[in-house]
C-alpha positions in Angstrom: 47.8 -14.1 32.9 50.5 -16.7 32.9 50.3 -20.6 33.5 53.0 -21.7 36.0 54.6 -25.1 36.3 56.9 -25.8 39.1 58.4 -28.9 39.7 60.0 -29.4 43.1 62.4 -31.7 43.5 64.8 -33.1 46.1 68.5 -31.7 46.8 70.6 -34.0 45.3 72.5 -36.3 48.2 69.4 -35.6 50.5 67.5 -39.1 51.4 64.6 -39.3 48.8 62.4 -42.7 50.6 59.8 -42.1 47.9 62.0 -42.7 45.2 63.7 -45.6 47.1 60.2 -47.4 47.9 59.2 -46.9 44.1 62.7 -48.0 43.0 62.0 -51.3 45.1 58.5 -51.7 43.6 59.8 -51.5 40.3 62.4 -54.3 40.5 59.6 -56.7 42.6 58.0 -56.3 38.8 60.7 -56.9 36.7 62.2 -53.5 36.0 65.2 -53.9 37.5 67.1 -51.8 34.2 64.8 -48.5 35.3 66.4 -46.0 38.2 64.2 -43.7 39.8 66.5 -40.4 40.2 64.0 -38.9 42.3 60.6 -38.4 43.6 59.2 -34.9 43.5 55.9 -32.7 43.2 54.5 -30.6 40.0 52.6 -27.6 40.9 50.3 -25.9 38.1 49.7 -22.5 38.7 47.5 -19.5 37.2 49.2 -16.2 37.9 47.7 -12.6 36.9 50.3 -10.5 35.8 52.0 -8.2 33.2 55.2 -10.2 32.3 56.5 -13.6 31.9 59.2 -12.2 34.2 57.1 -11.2 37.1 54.9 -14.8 37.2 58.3 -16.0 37.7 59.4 -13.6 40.1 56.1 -14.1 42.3 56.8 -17.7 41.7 60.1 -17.5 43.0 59.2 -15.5 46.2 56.1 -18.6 46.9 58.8 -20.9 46.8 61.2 -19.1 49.3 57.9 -18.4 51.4 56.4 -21.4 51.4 56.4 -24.0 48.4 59.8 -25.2 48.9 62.2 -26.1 51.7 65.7 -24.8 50.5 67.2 -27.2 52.5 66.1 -30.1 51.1 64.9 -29.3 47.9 65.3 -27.3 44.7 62.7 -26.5 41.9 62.5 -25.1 38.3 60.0 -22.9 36.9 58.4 -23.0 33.3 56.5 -19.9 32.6 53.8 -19.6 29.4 50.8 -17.6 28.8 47.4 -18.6 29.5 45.2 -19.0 25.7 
């Protein structure tokens, strides 16, 4: 068993509002010397098989199914095992 985390992200040059509305709100407070690159989601997953390669092979194929829309965003994987 292998523990999965996969952070999605958006394309750079693709609108991001969530970063732009979080940018904002960080300035209104006085951080105007922080930039938020970008706004994204982490997904933790638990996936049952042999290999480190394989949880990141089926973790590749649920992105290009479903997790992750190619056209606006991009992702990295980080693969351990499970104590």
């Amino acid at each position: 068993m292998f523990r999965v985390e996969l952070a999605v992200r958006p394309r750079p040059g693709v609108k991001d509002p969530q970063a732009e509305a979080v940018q904002e709100s960080l300035a209104r407070l006085g951080h105007g010397g922080v930039t938020v690159d970008a706004v994204g989601r982490l997904l933790s997953l638990t996936v049952e098989c042999d290999t480190a390669e394989e949880a990141e092979r089926i973790t590749s194929d649920l992105c290009d199914q479903l997790l992750v829309n190619p056209n606006l965003e991009t992702y990295s994987v980080s693969v351990g095992e499970v104590a």
